[in-house]
C-alpha positions as CSV (number, residue, x, y, z in Angstrom):
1,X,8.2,-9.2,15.4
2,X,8.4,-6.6,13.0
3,X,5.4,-5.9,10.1
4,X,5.8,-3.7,7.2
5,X,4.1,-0.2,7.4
6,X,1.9,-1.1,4.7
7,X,0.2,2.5,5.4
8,X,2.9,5.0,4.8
9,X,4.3,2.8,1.6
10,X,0.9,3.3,0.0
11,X,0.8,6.8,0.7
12,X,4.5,7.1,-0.8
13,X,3.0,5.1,-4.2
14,X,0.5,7.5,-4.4
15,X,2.0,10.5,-4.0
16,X,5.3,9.5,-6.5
17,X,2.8,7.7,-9.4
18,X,-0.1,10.9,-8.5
19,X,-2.5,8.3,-7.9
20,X,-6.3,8.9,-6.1
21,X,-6.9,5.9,-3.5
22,X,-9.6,4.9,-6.4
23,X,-6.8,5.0,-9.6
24,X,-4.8,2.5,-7.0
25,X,-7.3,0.4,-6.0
26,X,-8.1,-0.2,-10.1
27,X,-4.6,-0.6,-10.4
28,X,-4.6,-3.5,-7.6
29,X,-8.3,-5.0,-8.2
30,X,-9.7,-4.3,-5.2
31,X,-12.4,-1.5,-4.0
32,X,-11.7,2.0,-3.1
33,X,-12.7,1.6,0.6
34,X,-9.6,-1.1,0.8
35,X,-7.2,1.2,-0.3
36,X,-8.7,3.6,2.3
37,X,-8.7,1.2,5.6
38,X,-5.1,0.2,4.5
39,X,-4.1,4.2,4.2
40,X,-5.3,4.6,7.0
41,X,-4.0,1.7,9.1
42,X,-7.3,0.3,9.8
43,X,-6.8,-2.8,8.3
44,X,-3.7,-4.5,6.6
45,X,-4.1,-5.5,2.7
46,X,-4.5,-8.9,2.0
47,X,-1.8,-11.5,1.1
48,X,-2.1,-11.0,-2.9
49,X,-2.4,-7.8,-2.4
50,X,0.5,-7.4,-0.5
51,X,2.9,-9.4,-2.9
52,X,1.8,-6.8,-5.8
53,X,2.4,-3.6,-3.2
54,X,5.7,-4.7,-2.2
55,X,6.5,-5.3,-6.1
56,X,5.3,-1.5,-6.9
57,X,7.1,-0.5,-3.9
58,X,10.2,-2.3,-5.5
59,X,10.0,-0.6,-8.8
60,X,9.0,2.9,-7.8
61,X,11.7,2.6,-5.2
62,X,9.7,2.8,-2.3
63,X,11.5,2.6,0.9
64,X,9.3,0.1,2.9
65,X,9.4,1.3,6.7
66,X,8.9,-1.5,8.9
67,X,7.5,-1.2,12.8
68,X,7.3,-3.2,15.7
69,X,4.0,-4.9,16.7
């Protein structure tokens, strides 16, 4: 099954919209050591959380890599 690379789309948000892991975890609600473990690959982001990456993904047109578990 594949997942979504979750790790290299947040580091494509941040680099296009010049974002610190801190400015995008404001931006998503959640604490700058999440955005960090998710960077990472550490950890994946939460369900909400996802739903509101994939959407900035979406509008900054992200390409969203996926990879095989």
């Amino acid at each position: 099954m594949a997942k979504i690379d979750y790790a290299d789309g947040i580091l494509k948000l941040r680099a296009k919209l010049n974002l610190s892991q801190e400015e995008l975890a404001k931006l998503l609600g959640v604490s700058f050591m999440s955005v960090n473990r998710w960077e990472n690959d550490k950890y994946a982001p939460t369900k909400l959380v996802k739903v509101k990456l994939i959407q900035l993904f979406k509008e900054n047109d992200i390409e969203i890599k996926e990879v095989n578990e």
